[in-house]
C-alpha positions as CSV (number, residue, x, y, z in Angstrom):
1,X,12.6,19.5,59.1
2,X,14.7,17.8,56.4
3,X,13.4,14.8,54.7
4,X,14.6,11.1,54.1
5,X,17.9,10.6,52.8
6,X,17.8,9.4,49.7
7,X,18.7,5.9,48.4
8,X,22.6,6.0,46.9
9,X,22.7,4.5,43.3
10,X,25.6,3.3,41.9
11,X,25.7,2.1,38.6
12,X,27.8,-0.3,36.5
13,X,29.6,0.1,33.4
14,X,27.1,-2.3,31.7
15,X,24.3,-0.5,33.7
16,X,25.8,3.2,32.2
17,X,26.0,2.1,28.6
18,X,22.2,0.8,28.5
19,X,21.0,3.9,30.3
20,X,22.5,6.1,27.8
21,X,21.4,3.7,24.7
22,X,17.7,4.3,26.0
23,X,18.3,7.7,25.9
24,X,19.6,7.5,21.9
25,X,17.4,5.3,20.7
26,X,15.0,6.7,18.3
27,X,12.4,4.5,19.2
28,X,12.2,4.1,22.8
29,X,9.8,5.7,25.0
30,X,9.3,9.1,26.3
31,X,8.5,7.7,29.6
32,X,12.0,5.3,29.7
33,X,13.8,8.0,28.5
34,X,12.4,10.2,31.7
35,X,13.2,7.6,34.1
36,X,16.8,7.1,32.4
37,X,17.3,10.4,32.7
38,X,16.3,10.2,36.4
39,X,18.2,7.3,37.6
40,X,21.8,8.5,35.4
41,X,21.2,12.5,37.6
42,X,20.7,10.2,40.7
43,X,23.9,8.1,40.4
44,X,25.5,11.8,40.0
45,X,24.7,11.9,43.7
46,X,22.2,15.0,43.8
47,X,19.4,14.5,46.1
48,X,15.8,14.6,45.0
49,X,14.5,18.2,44.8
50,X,17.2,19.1,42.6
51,X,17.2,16.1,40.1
52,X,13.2,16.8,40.1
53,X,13.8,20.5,39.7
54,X,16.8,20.0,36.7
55,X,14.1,17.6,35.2
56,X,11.0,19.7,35.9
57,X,9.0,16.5,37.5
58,X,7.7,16.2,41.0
59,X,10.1,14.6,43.5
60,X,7.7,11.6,44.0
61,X,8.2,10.8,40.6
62,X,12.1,10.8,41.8
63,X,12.1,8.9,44.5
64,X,9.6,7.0,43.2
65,X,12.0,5.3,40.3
66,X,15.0,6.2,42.2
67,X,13.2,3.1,44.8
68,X,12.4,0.9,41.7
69,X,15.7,1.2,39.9
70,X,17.4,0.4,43.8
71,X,15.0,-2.9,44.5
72,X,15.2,-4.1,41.0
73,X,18.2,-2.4,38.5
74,X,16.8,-2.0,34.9
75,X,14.4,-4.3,34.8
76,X,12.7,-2.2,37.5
77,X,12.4,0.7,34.9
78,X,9.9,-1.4,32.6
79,X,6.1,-0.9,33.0
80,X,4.8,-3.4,35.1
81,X,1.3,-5.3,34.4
82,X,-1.8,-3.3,34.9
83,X,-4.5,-4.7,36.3
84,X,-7.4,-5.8,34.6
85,X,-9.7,-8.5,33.1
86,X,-7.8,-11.7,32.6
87,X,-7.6,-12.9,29.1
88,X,-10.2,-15.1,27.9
89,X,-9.4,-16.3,24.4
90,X,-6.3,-18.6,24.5
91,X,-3.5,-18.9,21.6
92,X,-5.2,-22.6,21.1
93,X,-8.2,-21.2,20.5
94,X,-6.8,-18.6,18.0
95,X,-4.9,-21.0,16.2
96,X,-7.8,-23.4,15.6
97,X,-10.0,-20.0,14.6
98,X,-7.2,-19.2,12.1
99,X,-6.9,-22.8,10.5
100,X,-11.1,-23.1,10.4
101,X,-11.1,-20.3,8.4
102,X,-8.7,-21.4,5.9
103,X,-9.2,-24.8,5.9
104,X,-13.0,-25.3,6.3
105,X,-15.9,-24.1,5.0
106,X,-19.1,-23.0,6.8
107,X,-21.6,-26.0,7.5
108,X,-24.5,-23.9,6.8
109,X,-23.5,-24.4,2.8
110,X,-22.7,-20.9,2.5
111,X,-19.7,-19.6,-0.1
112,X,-17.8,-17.9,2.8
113,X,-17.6,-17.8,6.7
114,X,-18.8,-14.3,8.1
115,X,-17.9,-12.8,11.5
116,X,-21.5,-14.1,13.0
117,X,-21.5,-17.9,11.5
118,X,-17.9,-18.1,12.5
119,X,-18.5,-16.8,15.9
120,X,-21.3,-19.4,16.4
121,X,-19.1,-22.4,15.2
122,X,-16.2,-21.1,17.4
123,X,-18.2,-20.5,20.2
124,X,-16.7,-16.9,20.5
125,X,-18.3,-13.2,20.1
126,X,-18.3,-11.6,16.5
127,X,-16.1,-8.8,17.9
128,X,-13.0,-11.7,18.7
129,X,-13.7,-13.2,15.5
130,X,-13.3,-9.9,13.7
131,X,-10.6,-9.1,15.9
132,X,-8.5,-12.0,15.2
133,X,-9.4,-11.6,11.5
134,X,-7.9,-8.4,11.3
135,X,-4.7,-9.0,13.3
136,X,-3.9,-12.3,10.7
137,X,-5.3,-9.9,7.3
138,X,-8.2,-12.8,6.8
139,X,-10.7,-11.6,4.9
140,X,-13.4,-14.2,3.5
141,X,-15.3,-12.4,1.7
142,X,-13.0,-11.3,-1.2
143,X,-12.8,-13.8,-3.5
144,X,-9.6,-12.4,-6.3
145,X,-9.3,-13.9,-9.5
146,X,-6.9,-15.2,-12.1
147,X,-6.4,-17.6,-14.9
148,X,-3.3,-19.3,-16.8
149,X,-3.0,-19.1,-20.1
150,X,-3.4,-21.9,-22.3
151,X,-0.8,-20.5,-24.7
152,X,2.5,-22.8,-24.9
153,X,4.7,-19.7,-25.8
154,X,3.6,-17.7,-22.6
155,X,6.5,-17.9,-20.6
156,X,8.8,-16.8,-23.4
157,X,6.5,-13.6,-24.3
158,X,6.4,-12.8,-21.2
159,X,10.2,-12.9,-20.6
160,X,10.2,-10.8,-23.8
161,X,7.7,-7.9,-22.8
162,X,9.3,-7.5,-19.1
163,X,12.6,-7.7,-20.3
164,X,11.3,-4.2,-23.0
165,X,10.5,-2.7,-19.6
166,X,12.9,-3.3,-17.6
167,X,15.8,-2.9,-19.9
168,X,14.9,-1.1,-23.2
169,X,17.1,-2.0,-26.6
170,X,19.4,1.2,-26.7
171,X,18.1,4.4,-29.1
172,X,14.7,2.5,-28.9
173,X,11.0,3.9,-28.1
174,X,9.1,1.8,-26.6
175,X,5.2,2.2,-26.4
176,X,2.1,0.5,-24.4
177,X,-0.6,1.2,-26.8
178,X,-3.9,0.5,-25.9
179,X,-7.6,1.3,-27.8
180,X,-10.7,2.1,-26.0
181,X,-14.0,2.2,-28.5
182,X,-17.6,3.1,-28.4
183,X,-16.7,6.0,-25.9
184,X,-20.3,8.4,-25.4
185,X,-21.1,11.2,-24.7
186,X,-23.8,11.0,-22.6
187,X,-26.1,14.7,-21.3
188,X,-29.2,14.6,-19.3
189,X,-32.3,15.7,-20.9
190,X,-32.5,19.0,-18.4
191,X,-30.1,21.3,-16.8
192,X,-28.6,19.9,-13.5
193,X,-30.4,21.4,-10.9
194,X,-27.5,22.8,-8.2
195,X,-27.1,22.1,-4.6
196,X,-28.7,24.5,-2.5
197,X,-29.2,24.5,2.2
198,X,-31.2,21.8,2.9
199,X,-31.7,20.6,-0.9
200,X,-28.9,18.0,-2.7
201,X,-28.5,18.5,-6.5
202,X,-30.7,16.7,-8.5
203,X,-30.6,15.4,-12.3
204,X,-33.1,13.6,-14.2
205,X,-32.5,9.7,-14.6
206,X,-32.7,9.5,-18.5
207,X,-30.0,11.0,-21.0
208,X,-29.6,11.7,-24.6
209,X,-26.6,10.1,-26.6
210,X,-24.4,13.2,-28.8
211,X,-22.7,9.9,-30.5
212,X,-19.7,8.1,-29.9
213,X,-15.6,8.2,-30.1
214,X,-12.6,5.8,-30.2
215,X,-9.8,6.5,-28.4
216,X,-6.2,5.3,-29.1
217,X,-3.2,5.9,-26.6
218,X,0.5,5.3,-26.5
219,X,2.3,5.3,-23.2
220,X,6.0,5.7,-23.5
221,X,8.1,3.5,-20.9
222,X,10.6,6.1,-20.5
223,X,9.7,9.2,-20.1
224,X,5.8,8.5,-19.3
225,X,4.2,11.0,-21.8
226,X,0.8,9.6,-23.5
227,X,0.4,10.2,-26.8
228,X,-3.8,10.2,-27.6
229,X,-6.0,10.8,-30.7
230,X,-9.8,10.9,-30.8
231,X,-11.5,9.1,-34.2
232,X,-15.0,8.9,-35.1
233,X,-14.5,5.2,-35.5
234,X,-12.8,2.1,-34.9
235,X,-11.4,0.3,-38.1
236,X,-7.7,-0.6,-39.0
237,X,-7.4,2.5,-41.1
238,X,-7.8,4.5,-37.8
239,X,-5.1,2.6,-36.1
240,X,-2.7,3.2,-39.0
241,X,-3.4,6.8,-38.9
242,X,-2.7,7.1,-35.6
243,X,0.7,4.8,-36.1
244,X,1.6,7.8,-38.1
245,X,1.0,10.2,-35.7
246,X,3.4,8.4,-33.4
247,X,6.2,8.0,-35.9
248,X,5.5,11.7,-36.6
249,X,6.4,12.2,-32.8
250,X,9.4,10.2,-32.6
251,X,10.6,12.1,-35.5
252,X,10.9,15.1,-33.5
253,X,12.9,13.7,-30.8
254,X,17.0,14.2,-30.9
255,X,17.7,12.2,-31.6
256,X,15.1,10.3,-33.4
257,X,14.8,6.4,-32.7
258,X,16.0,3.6,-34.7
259,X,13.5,1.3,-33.9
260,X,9.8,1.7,-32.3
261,X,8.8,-1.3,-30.2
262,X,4.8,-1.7,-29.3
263,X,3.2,-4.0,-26.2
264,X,0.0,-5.2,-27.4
265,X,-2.7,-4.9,-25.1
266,X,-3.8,-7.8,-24.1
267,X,-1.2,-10.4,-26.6
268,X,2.1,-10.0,-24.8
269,X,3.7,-10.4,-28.4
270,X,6.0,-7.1,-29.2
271,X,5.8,-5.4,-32.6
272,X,9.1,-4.2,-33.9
273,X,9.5,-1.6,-37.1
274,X,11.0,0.7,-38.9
275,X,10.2,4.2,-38.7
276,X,9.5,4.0,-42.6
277,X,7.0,1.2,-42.2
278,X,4.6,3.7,-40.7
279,X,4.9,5.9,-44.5
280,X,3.9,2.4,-46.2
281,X,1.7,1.4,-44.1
282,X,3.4,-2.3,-43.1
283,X,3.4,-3.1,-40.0
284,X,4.4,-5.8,-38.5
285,X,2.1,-7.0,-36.3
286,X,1.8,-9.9,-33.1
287,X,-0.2,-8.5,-30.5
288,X,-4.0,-7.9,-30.8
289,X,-3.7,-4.6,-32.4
290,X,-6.1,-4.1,-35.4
């Protein structure tokens, strides 16, 4: 016995394009792209079991959107609400969450609101309040810090050392050097005993000392080598010898630099010179270097 005949579609031009822009958008749904698919074979005018069968779906899943697309065009296409637990929190409530947490601080005198003291003065769970938190990126208990120089010539030095980075002086090598003393080398007192089933490594809690190192660095802007040297200590002599070794580098590029610009480490003063000043030992200094 044959079945119902299905509902004709007929589609508009403005219904067409749509259909076929769900089906090229990159982002849409797999299942809007099925049921575009299923209403665009439908308006071909094949019945059911083939569209399902050129479509490999069931033919309740055709007529099914075949009926919704009928009753209410493309808006009949869209997932409709599912049932479930009516929302408790309101967008007031949220908002007034939000502004608490930046605005106020906790009555109990503590330095920051948590999930539980918040959820106590809101009068909501600790799961909402984290919840909300999350959704807005609110998170009270990191605190960042900064601090402004007092120096009257720091906007300048710092127009001067971003404008090194971001656009170099032509034929120019330009160097973050940085120092890092009192470096040890630290051994325990036994052999490390290794991991073994059931048994985690273990170590014994004191060490012995085999001295200390410096260590100066040079990062260069361009090209991001480092160059490093190791010294037994930390005096001005070390940090001219190392100078040296850097002008000994940039020797040995093609071709060689005319001038050798270094950022200070924490001063954001730059130090220009000559690759001879590195022979005489001047250098011209206006960072912190030693």
């Amino acid at each position: 016995m044959p079945g119902p005949k299905p509902l004709p579609l007929e589609l508009s031009d403005h219904e067409r394009r749509v259909l076929r822009g769900w089906l090229r958008k990159k982002t849409a749904s797999q299942a809007l792209v099925l049921r575009s698919r299923i209403v665009l074979a439908c308006a071909e005018g094949r019945p059911n079991a083939q569209v399902a069968q050129d479509l490999d779906v069931s033919r309740e899943t055709v007529r099914k959107w075949r009926a919704r697309f009928a009753a209410d065009r493309l808006e009949g296409l869209a997932d409709q609400p599912r049932p479930g637990a009516p929302r408790k929190i309101t967008d007031e409530q949220v908002e007034a969450l939000v502004a608490r947490t930046l605005d106020q601080a906790p009555p109990t005198g503590d330095s920051h609101w948590s999930t539980r003291s918040m959820a106590e003065a809101a009068g909501m769970s600790q799961s909402a309040v984290s919840r909300i938190w999350r959704a807005f990126g609110l998170k009270p208990h990191i605190v960042e810090t900064w601090k402004l120089s007092a120096d009257p010539q720091f906007v300048t030095k710092v127009r001067d050392v971003v404008g090194i980075y971001l656009s170099p002086p032509e034929n120019a090598l330009v160097l973050a050097v940085n120092e890092k003393s009192q470096i040890q080398a630290l051994d325990r007192t036994q052999p490390v005993l290794p991991m073994a089933p059931t048994t985690s490594a273990k170590m014994t809690h004191d060490y012995v000392r085999h001295g200390t190192t410096s260590l100066f660095a040079a990062l260069d802007i361009a090209s991001g080598s480092v160059i490093a040297q190791h010294y037994r200590r930390h005096r001005h002599q070390e940090f001219l010898r190392f100078l040296k070794v850097i002008d000994a580098r940039s020797r040995r590029e093609s071709p060689p630099p005319k001038a050798l610009l270094r950022l200070a480490r924490s001063g954001p003063a730059v130090i220009a010179r000559r690759p001879a000043a590195a022979r005489t030992g001047r250098v011209r200094s206006g960072g912190d270097g030693p």
